[in-house]
N, C-alpha and C positions, 0 to 999 in steps of 0.2 A: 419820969416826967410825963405829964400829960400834955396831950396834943398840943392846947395853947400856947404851953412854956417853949416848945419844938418851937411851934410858929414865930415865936417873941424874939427866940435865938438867932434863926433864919434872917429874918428882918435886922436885928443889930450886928450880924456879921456881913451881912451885903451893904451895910451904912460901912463896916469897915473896907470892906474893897474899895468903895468910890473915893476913898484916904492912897490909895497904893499905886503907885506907878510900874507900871506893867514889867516895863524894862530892866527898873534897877527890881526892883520888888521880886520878882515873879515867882521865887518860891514861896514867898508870902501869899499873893493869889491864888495858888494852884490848893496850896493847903487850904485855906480859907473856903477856897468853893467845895471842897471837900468837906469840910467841915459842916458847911450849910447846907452842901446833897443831905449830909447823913438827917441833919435837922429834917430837911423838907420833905426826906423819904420817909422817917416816921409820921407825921402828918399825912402824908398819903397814904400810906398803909394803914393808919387810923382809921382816916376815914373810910377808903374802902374794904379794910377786913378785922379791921377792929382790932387790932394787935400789930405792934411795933416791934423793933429793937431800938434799945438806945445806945445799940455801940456799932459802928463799922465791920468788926470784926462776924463772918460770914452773912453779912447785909446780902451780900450777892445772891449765895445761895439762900435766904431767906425771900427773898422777893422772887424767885425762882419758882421756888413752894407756895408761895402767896399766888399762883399765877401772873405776875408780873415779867416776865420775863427783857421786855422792851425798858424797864426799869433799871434790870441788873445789868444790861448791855450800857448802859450809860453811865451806870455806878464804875462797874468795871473800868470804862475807858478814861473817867475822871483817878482811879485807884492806878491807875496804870502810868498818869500823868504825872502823879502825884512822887511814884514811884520812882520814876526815869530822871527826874528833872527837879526834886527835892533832896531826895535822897542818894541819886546818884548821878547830880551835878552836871547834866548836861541842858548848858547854854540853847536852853530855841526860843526866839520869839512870838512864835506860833502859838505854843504851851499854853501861855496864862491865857490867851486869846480861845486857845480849846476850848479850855476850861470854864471860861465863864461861857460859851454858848450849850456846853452838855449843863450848865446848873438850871443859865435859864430853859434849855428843853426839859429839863427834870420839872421847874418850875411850870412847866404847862401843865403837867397833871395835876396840879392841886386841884382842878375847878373841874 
């Protein structure tokens, strides 16, 4: 995918959160901002190193090597979120709330 397409995706998966209610939803958010990190962190890595991944799987350590590091700490703690509380069913209300403020921190390095 090229940059734009990332950006496009980004943009119509955050039109889908503002559809989701935190409480009943929340493994729906948690995924979804996961989803959109993965988007928005190719657009950032686009634009500052010119080279993306388009899959999750070692995004971390990829942004690591990209000198990003402040990137993969937030990646991480979204994967983590993602982990604890989709996959292994623990109830927090906290979570989807994380969630969407580590997207929009991610969110601040686009510019």
């Amino acid at each position: 995918m090229k940059r734009r397409d990332h950006g496009e995706k980004a943009v119509r998966l955050r039109r889908s959160l503002e559809k989701l209610d935190a409480k009943v939803d929340y493994e729906m958010v948690i995924e979804t901002c996961f989803a959109a990190a993965v988007q928005r962190l190719a657009c950032i890595t686009e634009t500052r190193r010119q080279i993306h991944r388009d899959s999750h799987k070692g995004l971390a350590q990829f942004l690591e090597e990209a000198d990003l590091a402040d990137l993969a700490v937030l990646f991480r703690e979204l994967d983590s979120l993602r982990t604890s509380r989709f996959y292994g069913g623990q109830k927090d209300g906290g979570a989807p709330r994380r969630a969407l403020e580590v997207l929009d921190e991610i969110e601040t390095h686009l510019h």
